[in-house]
N, C-alpha and C positions, 0 to 999 in steps of 0.2 A: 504494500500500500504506500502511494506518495504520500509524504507527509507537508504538509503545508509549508515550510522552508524550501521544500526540494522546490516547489510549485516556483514560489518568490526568486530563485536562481534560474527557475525554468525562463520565468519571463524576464529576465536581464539579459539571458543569453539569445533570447530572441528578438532583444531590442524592444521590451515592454509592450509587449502583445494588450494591447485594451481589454483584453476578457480575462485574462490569467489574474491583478491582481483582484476582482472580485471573487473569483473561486478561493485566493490567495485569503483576503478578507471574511472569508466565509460566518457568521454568526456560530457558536456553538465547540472552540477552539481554543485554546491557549496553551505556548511553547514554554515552560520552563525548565531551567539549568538543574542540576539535583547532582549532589554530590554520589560517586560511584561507590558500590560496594553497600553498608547497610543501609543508609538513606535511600537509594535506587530502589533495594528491593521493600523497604518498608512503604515507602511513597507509591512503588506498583499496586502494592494488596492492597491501600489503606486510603489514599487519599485519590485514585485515580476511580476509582468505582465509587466513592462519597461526591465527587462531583459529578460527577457524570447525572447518581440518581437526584442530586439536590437541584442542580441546575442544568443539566444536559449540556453540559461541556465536555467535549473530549480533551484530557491533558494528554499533551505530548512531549516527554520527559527526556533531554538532555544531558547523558550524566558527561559531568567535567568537574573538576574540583576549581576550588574560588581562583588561583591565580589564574587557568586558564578561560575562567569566566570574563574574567575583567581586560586580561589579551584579546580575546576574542572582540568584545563589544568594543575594546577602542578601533581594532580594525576594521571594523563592520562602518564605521565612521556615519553615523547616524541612522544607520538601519540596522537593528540589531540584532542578533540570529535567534535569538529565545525574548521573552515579555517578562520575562520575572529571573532576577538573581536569589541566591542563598549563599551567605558569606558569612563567614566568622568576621571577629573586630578587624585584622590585618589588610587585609583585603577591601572590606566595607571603606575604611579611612581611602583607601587609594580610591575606591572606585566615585567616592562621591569629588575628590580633588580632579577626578576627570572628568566629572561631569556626564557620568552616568545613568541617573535615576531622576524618574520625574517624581516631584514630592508628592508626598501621600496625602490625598484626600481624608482623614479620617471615618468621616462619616459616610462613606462610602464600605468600612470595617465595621459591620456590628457588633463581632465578637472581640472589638479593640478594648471596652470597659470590662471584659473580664480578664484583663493581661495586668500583672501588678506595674504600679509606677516607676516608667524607666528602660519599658519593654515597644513603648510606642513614642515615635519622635518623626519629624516633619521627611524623612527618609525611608523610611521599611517598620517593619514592627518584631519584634523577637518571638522567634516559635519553638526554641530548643534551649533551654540553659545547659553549659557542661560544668559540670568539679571535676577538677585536677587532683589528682595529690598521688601519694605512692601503693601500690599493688605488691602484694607479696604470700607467699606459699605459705601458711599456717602452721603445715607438715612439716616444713625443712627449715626454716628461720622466724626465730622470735618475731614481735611485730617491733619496726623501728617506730621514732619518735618525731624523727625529722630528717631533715637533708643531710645533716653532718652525719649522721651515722650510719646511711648508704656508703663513705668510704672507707669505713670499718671493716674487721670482723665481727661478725660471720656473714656481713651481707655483701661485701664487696665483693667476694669470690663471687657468689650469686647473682649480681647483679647485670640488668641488660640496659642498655643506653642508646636511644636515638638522637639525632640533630634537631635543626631550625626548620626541616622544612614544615613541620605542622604546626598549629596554633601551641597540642600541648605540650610539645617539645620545648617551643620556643620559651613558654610560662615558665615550666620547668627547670629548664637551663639558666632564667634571670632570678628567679628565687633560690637555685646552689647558690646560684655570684652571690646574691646576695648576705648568705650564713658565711662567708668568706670575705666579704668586703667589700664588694661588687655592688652594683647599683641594674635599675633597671637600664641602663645605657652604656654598661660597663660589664660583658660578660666574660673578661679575662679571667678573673679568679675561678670561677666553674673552669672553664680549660686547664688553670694549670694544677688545679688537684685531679681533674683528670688523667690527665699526663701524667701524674703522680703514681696513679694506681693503676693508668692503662694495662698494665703486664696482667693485672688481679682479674680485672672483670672477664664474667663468664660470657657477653658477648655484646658487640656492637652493629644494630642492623638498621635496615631503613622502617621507616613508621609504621607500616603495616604487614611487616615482619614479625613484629614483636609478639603479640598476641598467641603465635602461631609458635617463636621461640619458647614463651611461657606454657603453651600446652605440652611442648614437648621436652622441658623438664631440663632445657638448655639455658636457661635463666630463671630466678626465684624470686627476683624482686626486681618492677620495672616502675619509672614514672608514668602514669594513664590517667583515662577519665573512668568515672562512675558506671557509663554504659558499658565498656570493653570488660568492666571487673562482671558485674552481669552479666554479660553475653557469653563469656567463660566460666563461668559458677553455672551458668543453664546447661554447658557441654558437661558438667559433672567434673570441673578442673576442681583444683583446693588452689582457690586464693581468696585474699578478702582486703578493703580497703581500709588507708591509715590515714586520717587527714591531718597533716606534717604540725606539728607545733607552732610553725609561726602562721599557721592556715593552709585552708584549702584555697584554691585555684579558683575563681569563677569567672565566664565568660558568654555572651551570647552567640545563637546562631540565628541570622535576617534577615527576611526575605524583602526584597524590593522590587518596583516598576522600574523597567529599560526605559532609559529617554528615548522616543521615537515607536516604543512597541506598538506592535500591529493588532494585539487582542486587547485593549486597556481594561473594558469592561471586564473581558474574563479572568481578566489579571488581578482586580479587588477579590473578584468571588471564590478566584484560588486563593489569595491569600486567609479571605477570610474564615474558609474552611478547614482551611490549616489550623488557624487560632481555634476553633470551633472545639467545644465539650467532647464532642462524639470522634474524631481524628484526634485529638490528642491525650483522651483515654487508651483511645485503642494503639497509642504510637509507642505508651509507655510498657503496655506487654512484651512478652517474650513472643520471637528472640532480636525486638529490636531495641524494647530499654530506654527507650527516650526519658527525656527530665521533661517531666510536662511544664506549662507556663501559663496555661488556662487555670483560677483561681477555682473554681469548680470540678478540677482532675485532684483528685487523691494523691498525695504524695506516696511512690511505691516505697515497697517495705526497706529494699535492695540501697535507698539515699543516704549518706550520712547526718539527713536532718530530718525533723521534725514535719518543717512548713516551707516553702520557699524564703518566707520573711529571713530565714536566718544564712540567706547569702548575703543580704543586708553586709554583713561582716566577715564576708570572705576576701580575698587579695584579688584585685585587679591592675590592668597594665594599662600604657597610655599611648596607643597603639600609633596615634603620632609621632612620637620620641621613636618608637621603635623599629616602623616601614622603613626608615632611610637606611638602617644601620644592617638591617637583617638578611640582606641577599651576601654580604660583606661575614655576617656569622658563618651563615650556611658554607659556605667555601671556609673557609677556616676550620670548622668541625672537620669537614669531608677531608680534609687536609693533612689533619694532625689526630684525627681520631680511626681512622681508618688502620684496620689489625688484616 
């Protein structure tokens, strides 16, 4: 089946055929980006058959992860190849310096008063919270306390380590620097205890390795989020989560309008059914785990809180300070961390 993109390149390459972009335009449609891997498959079961029966749109699902989201749309140079992004903080900061996303209507979102204060702003609205902090085997090492004592024994031999390239690497890696003296714009000190113990750690792989190296018993304590420690406790692993002494981790994930998108109407009514009671109950199940953000979703059992209110006082980063520095990390990690 062509999918509505294909259509819209159809008619550029035929020199904008007059009839194509109506079929292109068609009522009942909307392109969004969705990150690959569990977001793709939870977004298939979950939220592409909720629109469909609520509003009879068809979602057409995109997976690319945010930095190729935000490549993409500036190459597209005002025609944008999806109507809707999903971006962590990293990303989001760049994409609206590029200008982007067209601001959000609110009330156009019905289910925007059920998102706690701080989850909606003149940009996209937050449909996924994540916690940070550290994972670790039950079975095979005590539970640590904090970041200093990942370079210890008996967890440094066990431990597994990834880079910059994900949101919770990059958290990660600014909160070591910082138990060492480090700053959030200053991640030398996490490198150089690194370096330190390079010889010790049980392993160093890319982001979505790890998971896979913790199942298979190749590492016993890694930095993660709340949903990977779930999604691994439902395969029947033994790990469970620590939220570090000086804090957990928190951050959003955002969905926004393409400046220029082609579906805008359908592009509210996906949003807002994302925010929506009934998709974000069901997103918090196994085996996808979500942190729900809808004030009416139950917090699942699997969180290290209570209520949402209590990220209230969790650590966050200032994702301005940190976009200019962080491609400059990434090659440095790859660099000097690499075994």
């Amino acid at each position: 089946m062509f999918s509505r993109r294909r259509l819209l390149a159809g008619a550029t390459a035929l020199g904008g055929a007059s009839f194509l972009p109506s079929i292109a335009h068609a009522k009942g449609s909307v392109a969004a980006a969705i990150y690959p891997g569990t977001w793709e498959e939870a977004f298939r079961a979950i939220v592409v058959p909720a629109l469909k029966k609520k509003d009879s749109v068809d979602l057409e699902l995109q997976p690319l992860f945010a930095v190729d989201q935000v490549a993409k749309a500036k190459a597209a140079r005002g025609a944008p190849p999806f109507d809707a992004f999903v971006l962590d903080p990293g990303p989001r900061i760049t994409a609206i310096q590029d200008g982007l996303f067209d601001k959000i209507d609110i009330k156009k979102i019905s289910n925007a008063s059920k998102l706690p204060a701080g989850l909606v702003d003149e940009w996209g609205i937050g449909v996924n919270a994540q916690v940070v902090g550290i994972a670790y085997n039950p079975k095979k090492v005590p539970a640590p306390k904090g970041w200093k004592d990942l370079f210890s024994d008996p967890w440094v031999s066990r431990l597994g380590i990834t880079g910059f390239q994900t949101t919770f690497g990059t958290v990660s890696l600014i909160e070591i620097a910082k138990v060492f003296g480090g700053s959030e714009t200053n991640i030398e000190p996490a490198l150089v205890e690194l370096k330190k113990v390079l010889p010790k750690i049980a392993a160093v792989g890319q982001p979505a390795a790890m998971p896979g190296l913790f199942q298979q018993g190749q590492c016993d304590v890694i930095y993660t989020n709340t949903q990977t420690v779930a999604t691994l406790k439902g395969r029947g692993v033994d790990i469970e989560f620590v939220k570090p002494e000086t804090g957990a981790i928190t951050f959003l994930t955002t969905l926004h309008i393409a400046k220029g998108a082609a579906d805008v109407e359908n592009a509210y009514k996906y949003l807002d059914i994302v925010a929506g009671k009934d998709v974000q109950e069901a997103l918090t199940k196994p085996p996808y785990n979500f942190i729900p953000v809808n004030k009416d979703v139950p917090v699942p059992a699997y969180l290290p809180m209570k209520s949402l209110d209590e990220m209230s006082s969790y650590v966050r980063h200032d994702w301005a300070k940190i976009n200019p520095l962080r491609a400059g990390w990434i090659e440095k990690f790859n660099k000097e961390m690499a075994k």
